[in-house]
MMTF fields as JSON, N, C-alpha, C and O atoms, coordinates in Angstrom:
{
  "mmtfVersion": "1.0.0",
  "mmtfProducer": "UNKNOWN",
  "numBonds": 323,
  "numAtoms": 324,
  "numGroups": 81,
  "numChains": 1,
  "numModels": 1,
  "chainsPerModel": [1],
  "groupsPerChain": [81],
  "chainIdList": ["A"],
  "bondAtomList": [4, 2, 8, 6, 12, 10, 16, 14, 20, 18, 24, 22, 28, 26, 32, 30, 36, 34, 40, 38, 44, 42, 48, 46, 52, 50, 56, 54, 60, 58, 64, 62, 68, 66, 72, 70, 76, 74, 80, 78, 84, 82, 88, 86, 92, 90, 96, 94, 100, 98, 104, 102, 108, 106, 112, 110, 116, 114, 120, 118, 124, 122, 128, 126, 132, 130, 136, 134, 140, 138, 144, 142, 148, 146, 152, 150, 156, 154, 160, 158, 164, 162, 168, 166, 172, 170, 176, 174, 180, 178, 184, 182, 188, 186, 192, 190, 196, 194, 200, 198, 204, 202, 208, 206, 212, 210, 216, 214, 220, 218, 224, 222, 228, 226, 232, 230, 236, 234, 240, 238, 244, 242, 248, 246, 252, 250, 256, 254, 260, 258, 264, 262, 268, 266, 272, 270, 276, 274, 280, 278, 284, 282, 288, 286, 292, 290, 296, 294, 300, 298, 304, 302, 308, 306, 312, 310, 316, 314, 320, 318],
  "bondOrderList": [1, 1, 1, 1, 1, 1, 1, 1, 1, 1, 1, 1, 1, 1, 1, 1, 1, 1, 1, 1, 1, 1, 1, 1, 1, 1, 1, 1, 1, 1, 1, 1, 1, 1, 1, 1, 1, 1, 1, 1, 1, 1, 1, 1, 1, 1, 1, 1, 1, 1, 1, 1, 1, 1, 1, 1, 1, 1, 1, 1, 1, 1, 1, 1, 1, 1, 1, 1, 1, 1, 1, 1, 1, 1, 1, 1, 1, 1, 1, 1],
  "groupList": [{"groupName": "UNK", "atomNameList": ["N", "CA", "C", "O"], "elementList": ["N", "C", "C", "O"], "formalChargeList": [0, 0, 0, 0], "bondAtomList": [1, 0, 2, 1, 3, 2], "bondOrderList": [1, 1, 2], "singleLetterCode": "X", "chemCompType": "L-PEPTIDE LINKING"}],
  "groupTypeList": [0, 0, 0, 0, 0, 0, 0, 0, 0, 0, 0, 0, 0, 0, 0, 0, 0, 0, 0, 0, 0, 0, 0, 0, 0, 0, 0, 0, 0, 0, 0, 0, 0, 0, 0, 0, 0, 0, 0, 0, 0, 0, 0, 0, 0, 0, 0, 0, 0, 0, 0, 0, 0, 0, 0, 0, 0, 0, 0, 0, 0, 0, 0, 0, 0, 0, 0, 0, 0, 0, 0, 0, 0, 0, 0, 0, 0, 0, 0, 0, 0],
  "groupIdList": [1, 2, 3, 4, 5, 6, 7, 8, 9, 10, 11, 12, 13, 14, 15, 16, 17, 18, 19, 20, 21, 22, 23, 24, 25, 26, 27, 28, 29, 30, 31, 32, 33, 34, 35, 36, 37, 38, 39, 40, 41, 42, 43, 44, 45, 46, 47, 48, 49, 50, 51, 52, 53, 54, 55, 56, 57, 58, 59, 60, 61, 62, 63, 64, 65, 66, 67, 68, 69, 70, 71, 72, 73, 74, 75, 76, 77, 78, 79, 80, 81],
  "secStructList": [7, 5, 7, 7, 7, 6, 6, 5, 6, 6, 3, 3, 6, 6, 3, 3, 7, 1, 1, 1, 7, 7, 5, 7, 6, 6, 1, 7, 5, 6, 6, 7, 7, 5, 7, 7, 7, 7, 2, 2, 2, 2, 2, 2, 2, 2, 2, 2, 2, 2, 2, 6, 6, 6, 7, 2, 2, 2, 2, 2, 2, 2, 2, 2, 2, 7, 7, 7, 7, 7, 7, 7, 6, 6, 7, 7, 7, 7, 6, 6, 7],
  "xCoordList": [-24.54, -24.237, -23.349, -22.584, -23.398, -22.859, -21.264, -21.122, -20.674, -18.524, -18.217, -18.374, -17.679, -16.739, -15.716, -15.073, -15.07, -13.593, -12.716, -12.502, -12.347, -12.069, -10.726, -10.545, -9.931, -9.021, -9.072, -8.1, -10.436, -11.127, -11.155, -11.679, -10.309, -10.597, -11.708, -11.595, -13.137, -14.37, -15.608, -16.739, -14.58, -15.253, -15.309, -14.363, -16.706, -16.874, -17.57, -18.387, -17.393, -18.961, -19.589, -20.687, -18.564, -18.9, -19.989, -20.552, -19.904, -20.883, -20.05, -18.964, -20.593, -19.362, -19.866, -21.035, -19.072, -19.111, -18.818, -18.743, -18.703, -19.515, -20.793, -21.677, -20.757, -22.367, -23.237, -24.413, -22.254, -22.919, -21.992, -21.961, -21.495, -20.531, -20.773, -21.842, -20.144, -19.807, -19.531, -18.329, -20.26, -19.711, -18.736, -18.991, -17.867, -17.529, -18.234, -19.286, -17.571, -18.481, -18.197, -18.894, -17.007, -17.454, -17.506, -16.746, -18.756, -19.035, -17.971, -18.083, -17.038, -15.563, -16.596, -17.356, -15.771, -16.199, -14.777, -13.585, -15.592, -14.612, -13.83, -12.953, -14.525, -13.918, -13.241, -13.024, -12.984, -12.051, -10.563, -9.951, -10.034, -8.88, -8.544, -9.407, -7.432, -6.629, -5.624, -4.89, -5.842, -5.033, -3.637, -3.59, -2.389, -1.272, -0.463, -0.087, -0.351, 0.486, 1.575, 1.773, 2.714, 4.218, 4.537, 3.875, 6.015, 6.624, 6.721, 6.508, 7.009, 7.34, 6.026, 6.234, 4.59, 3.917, 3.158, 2.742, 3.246, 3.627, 4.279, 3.82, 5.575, 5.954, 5.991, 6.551, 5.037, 4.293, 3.576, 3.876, 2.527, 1.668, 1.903, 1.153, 3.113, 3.332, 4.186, 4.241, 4.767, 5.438, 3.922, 3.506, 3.305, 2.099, 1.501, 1.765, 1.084, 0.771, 0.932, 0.159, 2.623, 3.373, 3.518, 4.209, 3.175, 3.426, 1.986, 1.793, 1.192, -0.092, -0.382, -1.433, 0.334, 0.568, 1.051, 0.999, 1.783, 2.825, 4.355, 5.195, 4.642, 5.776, 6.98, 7.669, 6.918, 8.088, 9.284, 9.75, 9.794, 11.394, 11.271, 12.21, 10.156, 10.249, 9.534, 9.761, 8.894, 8.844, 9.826, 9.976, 10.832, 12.291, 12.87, 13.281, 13.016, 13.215, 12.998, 13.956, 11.982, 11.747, 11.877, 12.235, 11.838, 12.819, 13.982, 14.2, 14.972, 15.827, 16.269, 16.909, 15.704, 15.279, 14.771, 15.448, 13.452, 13.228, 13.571, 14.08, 13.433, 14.307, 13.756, 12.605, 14.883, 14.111, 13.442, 13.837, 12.419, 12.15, 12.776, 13.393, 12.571, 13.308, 13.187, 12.065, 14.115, 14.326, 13.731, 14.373, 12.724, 12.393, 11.312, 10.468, 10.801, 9.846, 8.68, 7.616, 8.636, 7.167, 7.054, 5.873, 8.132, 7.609, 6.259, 5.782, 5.412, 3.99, 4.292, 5.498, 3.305, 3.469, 2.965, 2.172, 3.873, 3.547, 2.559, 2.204, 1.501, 0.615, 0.229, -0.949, 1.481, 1.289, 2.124, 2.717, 1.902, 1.679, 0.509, 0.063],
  "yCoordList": [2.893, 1.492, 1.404, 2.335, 0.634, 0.434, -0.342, -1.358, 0.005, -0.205, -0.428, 0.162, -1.655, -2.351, -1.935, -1.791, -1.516, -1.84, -0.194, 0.78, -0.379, 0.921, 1.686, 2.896, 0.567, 1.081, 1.632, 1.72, 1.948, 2.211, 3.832, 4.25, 4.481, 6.215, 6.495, 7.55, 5.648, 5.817, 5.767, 6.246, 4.557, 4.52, 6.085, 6.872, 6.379, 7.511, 6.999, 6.433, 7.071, 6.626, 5.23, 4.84, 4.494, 3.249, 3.309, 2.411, 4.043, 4.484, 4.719, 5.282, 4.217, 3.983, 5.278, 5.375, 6.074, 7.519, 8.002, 9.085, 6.889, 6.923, 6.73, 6.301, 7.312, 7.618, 6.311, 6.113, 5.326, 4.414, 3.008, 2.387, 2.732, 1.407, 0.093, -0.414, -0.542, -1.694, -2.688, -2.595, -4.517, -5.325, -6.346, -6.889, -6.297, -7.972, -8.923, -8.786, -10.226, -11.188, -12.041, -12.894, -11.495, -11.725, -10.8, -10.502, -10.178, -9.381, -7.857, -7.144, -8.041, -6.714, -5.552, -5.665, -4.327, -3.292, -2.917, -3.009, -2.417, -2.245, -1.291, -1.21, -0.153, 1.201, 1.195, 2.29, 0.261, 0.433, 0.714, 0.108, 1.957, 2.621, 2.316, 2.374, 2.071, 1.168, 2.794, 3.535, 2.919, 3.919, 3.374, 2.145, 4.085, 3.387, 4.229, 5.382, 3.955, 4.547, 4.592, 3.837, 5.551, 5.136, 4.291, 3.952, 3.87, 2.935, 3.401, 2.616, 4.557, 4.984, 5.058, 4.856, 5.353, 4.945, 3.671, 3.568, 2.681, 1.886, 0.958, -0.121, 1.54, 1.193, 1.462, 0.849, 2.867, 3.295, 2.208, 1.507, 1.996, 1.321, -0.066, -0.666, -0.65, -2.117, -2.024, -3.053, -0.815, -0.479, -0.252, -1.389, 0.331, 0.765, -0.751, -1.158, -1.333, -2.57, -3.875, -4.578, -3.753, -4.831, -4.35, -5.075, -3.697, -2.539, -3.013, -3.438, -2.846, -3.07, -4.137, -4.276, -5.443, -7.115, -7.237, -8.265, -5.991, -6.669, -6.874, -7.272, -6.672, -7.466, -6.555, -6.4, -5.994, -4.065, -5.061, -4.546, -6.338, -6.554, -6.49, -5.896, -7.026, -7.369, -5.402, -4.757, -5.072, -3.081, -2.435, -1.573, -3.145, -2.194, -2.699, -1.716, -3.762, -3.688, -2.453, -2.066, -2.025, -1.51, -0.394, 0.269, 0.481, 1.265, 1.891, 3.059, 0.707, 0.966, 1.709, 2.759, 0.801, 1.606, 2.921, 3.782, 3.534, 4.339, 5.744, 6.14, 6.518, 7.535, 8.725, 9.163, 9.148, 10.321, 11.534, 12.086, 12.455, 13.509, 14.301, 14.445, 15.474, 16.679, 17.502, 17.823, 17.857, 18.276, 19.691, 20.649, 19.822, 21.617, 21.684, 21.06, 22.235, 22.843, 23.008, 22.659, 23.481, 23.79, 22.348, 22.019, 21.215, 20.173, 19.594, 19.125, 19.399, 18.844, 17.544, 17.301, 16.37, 15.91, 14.481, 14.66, 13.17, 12.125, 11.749, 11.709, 11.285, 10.49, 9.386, 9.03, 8.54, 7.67, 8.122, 7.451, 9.211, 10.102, 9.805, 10.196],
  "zCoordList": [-24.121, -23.876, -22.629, -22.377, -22.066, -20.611, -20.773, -21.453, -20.388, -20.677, -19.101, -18.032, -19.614, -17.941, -18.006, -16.966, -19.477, -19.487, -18.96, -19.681, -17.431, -17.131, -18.255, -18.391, -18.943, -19.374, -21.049, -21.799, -21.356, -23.12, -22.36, -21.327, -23.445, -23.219, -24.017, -24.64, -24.258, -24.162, -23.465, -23.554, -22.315, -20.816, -20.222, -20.272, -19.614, -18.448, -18.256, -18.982, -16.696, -15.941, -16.156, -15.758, -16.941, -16.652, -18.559, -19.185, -18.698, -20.355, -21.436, -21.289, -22.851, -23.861, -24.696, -25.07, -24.906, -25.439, -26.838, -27.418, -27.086, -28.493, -28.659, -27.918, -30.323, -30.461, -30.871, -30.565, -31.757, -32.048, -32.204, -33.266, -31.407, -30.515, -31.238, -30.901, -32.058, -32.428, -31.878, -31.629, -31.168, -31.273, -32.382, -33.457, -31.758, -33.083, -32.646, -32.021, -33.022, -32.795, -31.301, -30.752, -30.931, -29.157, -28.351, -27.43, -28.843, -28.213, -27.323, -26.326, -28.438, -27.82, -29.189, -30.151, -28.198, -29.194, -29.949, -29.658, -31.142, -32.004, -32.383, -33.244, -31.17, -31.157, -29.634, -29.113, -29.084, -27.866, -28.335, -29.215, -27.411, -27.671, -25.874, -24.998, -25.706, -24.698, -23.827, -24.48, -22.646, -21.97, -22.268, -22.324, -22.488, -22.499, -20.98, -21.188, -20.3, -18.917, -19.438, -20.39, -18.959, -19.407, -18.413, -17.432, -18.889, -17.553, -16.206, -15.281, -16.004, -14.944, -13.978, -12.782, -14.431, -14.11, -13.186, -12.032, -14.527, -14.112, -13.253, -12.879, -12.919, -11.769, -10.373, -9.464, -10.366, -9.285, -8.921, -7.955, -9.721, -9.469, -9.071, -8.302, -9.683, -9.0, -7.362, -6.688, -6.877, -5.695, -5.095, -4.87, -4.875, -4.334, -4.22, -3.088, -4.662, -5.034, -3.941, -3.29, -4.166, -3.729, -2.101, -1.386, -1.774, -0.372, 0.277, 1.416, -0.609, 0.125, 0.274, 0.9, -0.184, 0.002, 0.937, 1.612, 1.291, 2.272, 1.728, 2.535, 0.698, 0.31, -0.082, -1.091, 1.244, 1.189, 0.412, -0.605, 0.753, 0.124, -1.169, -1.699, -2.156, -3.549, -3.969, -4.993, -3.041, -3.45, -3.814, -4.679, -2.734, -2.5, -3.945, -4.561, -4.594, -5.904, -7.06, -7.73, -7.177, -7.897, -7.359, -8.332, -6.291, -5.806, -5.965, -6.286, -5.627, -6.212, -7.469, -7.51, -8.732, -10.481, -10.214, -10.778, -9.297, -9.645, -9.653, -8.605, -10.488, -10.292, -9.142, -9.132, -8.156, -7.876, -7.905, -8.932, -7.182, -7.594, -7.236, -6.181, -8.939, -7.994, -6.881, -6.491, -6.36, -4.548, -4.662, -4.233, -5.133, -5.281, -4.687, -5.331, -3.558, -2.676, -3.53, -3.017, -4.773, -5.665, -6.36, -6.469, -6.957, -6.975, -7.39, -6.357, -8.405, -8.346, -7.877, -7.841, -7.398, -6.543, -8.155, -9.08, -7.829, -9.236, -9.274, -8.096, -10.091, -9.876, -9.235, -9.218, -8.464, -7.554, -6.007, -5.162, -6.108, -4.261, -3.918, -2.839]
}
């Protein structure tokens, strides 16, 4: 069955991965399970966001909050690098 909803950890490929997918009655499935991001995440994503609007002063907000990384040369790099 074909899945819009990028954020169902049954979505791949745009295909619902289950074997046999349930509507209710408007048409939602009934086995959608919802990605949960943590916050910190999250607030990658609204700095990244707000940056690409244009809107570096209201970025630098959340900036501020965020915490830095550690200063270590091997370092993995966050998910919103």
């Amino acid at each position: 069955m074909i899945c819009e909803n990028v954020f169902c950890v049954y979505n791949h490929n745009n295909r619902c991965i289950v074997n046999e997918p349930e509507l209710d009655i408007m048409g939602m499935c009934r086995a959608c399970v919802y990605v949960e991001p943590d916050a910190e995440y999250i607030k990658c994503l609204k700095i990244k966001m707000l940056k690409n609007w244009g809107d570096d002063d209201l970025a630098e907000i959340y900036y501020k909050d965020k915490k830095a990384p550690p200063d270590t040369p091997n370092s993995a790099p966050t998910l919103c690098d």
